[in-house]
N, C-alpha and C positions, 0 to 999 in steps of 0.2 A: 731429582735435580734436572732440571730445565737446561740443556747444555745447548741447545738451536737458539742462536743470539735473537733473529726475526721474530720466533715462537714465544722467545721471554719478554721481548718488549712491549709482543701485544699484550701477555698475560698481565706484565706490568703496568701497561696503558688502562687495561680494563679495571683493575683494582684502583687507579689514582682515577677513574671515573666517578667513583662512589664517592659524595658530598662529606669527604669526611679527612683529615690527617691521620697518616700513617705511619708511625715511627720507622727507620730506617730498619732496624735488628727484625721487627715485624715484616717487611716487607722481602728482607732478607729469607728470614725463615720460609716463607709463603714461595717464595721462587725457587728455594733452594743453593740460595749461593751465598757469595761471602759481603759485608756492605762496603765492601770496596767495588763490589762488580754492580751493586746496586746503584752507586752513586756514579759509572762511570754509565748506565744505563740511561739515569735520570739525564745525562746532560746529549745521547743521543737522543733520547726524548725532544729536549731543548733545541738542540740542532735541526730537526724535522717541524720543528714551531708550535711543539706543544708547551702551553706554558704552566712551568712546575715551579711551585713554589718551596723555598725551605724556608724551616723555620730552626734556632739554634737552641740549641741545649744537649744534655749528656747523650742524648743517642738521636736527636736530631728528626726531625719529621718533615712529609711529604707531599703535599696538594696540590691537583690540579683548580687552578683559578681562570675568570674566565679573562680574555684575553683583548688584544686589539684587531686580532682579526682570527676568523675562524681559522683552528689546525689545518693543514694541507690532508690533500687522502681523507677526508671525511665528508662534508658537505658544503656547497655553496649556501648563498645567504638565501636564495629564493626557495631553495629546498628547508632548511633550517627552520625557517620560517613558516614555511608548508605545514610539516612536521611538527613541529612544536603546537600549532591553531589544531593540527589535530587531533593531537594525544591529548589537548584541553578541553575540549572541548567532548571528547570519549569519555576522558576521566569523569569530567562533571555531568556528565546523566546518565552514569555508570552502565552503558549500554551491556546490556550480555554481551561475554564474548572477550569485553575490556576488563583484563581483568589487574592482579597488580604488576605484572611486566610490565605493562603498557606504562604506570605510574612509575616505575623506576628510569624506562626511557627516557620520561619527561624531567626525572629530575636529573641526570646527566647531563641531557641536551641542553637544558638550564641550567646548569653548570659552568658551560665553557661559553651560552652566548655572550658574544660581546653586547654591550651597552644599549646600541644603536639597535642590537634585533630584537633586544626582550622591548624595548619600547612600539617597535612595530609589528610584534607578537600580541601586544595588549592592547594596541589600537585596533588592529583587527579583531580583536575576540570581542573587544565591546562593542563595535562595529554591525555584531551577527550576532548572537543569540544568547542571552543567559544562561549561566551553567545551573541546572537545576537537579535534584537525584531523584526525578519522576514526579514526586507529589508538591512542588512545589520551594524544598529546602535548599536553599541554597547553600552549595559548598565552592572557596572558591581551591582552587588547583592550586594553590601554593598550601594549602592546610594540606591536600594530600601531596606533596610531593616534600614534603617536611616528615612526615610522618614515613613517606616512604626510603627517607634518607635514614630516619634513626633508625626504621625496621632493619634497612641491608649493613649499617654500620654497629649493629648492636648498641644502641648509645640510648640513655634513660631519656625518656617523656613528658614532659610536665603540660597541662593544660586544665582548659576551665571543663566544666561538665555541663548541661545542663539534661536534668533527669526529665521521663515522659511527665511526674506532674509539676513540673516549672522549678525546681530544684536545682540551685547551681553550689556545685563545690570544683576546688580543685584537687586534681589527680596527680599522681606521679607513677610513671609506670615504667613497664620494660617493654615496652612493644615487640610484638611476635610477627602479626602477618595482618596485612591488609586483605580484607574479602567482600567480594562484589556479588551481590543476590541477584541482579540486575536491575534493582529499582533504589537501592539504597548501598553504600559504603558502609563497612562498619570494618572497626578495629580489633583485634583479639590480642590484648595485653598480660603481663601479670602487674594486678595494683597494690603496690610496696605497700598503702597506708592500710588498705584492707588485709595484705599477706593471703591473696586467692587470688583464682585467674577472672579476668569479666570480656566482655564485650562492650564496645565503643560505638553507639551511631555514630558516625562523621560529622551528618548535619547538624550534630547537637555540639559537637567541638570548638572552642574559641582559643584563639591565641597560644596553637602547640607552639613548644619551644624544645628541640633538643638541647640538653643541659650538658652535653661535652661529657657524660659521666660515661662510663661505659660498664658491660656486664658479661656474665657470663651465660648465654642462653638455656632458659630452663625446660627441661622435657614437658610437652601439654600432655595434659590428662589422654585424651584423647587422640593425641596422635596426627592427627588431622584438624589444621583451624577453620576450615568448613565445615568439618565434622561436629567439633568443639560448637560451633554459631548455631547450627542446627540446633542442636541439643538445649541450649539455651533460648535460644525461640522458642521451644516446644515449652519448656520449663517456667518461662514468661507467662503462659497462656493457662489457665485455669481451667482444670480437667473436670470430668467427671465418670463415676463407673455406674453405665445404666447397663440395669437387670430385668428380662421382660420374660414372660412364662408365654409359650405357644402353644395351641393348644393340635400340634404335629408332632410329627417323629422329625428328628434333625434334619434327615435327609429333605424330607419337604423342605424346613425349612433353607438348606442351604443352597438350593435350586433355585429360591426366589430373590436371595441377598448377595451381595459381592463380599466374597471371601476376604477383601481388608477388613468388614464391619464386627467380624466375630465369629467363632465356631462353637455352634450351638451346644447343648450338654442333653445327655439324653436323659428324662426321667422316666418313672416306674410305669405311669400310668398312660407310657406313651406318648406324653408330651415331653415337651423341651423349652430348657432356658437357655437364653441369651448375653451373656457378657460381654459389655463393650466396652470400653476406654476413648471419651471422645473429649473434644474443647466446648462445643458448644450444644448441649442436649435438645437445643428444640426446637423449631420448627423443621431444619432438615433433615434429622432420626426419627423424626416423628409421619414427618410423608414418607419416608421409606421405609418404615415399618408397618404403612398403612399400605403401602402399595405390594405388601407380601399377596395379600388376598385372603390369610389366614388371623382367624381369631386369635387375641393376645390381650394379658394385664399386665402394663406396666406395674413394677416391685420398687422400681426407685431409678433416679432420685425424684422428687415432687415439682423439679422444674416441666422432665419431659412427661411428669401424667398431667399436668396443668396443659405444656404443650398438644399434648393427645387432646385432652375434652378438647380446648379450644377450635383446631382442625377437625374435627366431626364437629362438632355446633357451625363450621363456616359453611362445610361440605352439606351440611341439612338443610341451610339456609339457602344455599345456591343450587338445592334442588326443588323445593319450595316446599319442605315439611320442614317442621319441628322435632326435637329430641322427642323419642317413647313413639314416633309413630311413623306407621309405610302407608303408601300413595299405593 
C-alpha cells in the first residue's frame, strides 16, 4: 500500500498515462487503497489540471483525455512538440537504439496533446522527412503507437496482414511486445485464429485497431520477444546440412576455418569430415572452403558441389587455363 499521497498520485498519474480506461476497483487494487481514496485522488489530479475523465457504470472507470491546454509540471508547447517530431520520426526508421519505450512515450504524449499541437506535430513531420523502416516501407507512427497502446494495456488486436508473397488476411491477436532490429519493426503476438504465437512486420500492417477486449498475458515460448523473433527469422530462412570430407586431420582443418562454421570429425584414415548447418550453401562455403588450401569432396548437398565446380572453372578462367590442365 502506497501510504505517501505525492508518491501515489504520481504512481496514479503514470497508469492513467496508458491509452486505455481503468476501472476504479482496478486502479484501487493497483495502488493499494480503498476507491474512495482513489476517487478523492482522481480530483487532486483534476485540481493540478490534469484532465481525467469518468465514465459511469457499476464500478465506474478512468482516462486521461487530452485536454485544452497542456497539464502544469510537465511540458511547455515548444517542448511537446520538440518531443513528440522526435520520437516520430525515431520510431519511423526504427533507428537502433529506439526501441519500444521510445514508442510508448509517443503514445502518451499523444495522449494528452491538445488539438492545436498534434496539428503542429504533423505539419512539421511532413514538412521534413518521410517515415520509412530503412528499405523503403513505410510505417506511419500512429500504427505503432496503437499497437504500443494495446501492447502496455493488454487489450486484443485486430488488423489487415499482408504476407511476403502479396497475401492479405485479417488477424486478431493478443499483442505481446513490439521489437526493433534496427531496419524494420515487427510485432510478436499470439494469433487467436491460428492458436500459436507469430511475428508481425509492421510495414506490412494496415488499419490496427484495438478492440477494447482485453486479456490475460500469455507466457512466450521463449521467454524473450527478441529472442522469440530471432528464432523465427532463422526458421523463415531455408537451411541446409553441408557435408565435406578433407583430406587432413581436424586439427588442420580447424586452424584454417572459423570455429562458428563447424567442428570437423575425425576419420580412420586420417582424414576429416565437416558438418555444417548454413542458409545459403553456395557461393560463400564454397570460397571459404577453398580458401582452406586443403584438398576436399564435397558429400552433399548438390547445391554447394554445383557451387564448387563453378568457382574453380571461374578461378581457371581467371588464370588463363582450362579444367584438367597446369601453366
Amino acid at each position: 500500500m502506497t501510504t505517501d499521497t505525492p508518491a501515489r498520485l504520481l504512481q496514479l498519474l503514470s497508469l492513467l498515462q496508458t491509452p486505455r480506461e481503468w476501472p476504479g476497483g482496478e486502479l484501487a487494487d493497483r495502488l493499494g487503497v480503498s476507491r474512495r481514496t482513489v476517487r478523492r485522488d482522481i480530483e487532486r489530479l483534476r485540481d493540478l489540471g490534469y484532465p481525467v475523465q469518468a465514465s459511469m457504470g457499476a464500478d465506474g472507470g478512468y482516462r486521461l483525455v487530452a485536454g485544452k491546454a497542456m497539464p502544469p509540471l510537465v511540458l511547455d508547447d515548444e517542448e511537446a512538440v520538440a518531443i513528440a517530431v522526435g520520437l516520430r520520426a525515431g520510431a519511423g526508421h526504427a533507428l537502433e537504439g529506439v526501441d519500444e519505450a521510445s514508442v510508448r512515450a509517443l503514445a502518451k504524449l499523444e495522449q494528452v496533446l491538445p488539438g492545436r499541437l498534434r496539428h503542429r506535430v504533423s505539419t512539421l513531420q511532413a514538412a521534413t522527412t518521410p517515415l520509412t523502416s530503412g528499405d523503403g516501407a513505410t510505417i506511419a507512427p500512429e500504427t505503432l503507437t496503437v499497437m504500443a497502446s494495446a501492447v502496455a494495456g493488454n487489450e486484443r488486436l485486430r488488423f489487415s496482414y499482408r504476407a511476403a508473397d502479396g497475401t492479405e488476411s485479417r488477424r486478431l491477436t493478443e499483442p505481446h511486445r513490439l521489437v526493433s532490429t534496427g531496419r524494420r519493426w515487427y510485432l510478436v503476438a499470439y494469433d487467436l485464429d491460428r492458436a500459436d504465437w507469430r511475428t508481425f512486420r509492421v510495414d506490412r500492417v494496415g488499419d490496427p485497431f484495438a478492440t477494447g477486449a482485453r486479456f490475460a498475458p500469455r507466457e512466450l515460448p521463449t521467454g524473450s520477444a527478441a529472442e522469440f523473433l530471432r528464432r523465427s527469422m532463422y526458421r523463415a530462412q531455408e537451411s541446409y546440412e553441408a557435408v565435406v570430407t578433407f583430406a587432413a586431420p581436424p586439427a588442420t582443418l580447424s586452424a584454417r576455418l572459423p570455429h562458428w562454421v563447424g567442428a570437423p570429425e575425425p576419420l580412420d584414415d586420417g582424414r576429416c569430415r565437416l558438418r555444417a548447418t548454413v542458409n545459403d550453401p553456395k557461393d560463400w562455403l564454397a570460397v571459404r572452403l577453398a580458401m582452406t588450401g586443403l584438398p576436399f569432396t564435397v558429400e552433399a548437398p548438390p547445391e554447394l558441389a554445383e557451387a564448387t565446380r563453378a568457382l574453380g572453372a571461374r578461378l581457371m578462367e581467371a588464370g588463363g587455363g582450362t579444367p584438367g590442365t597446369t601453366e
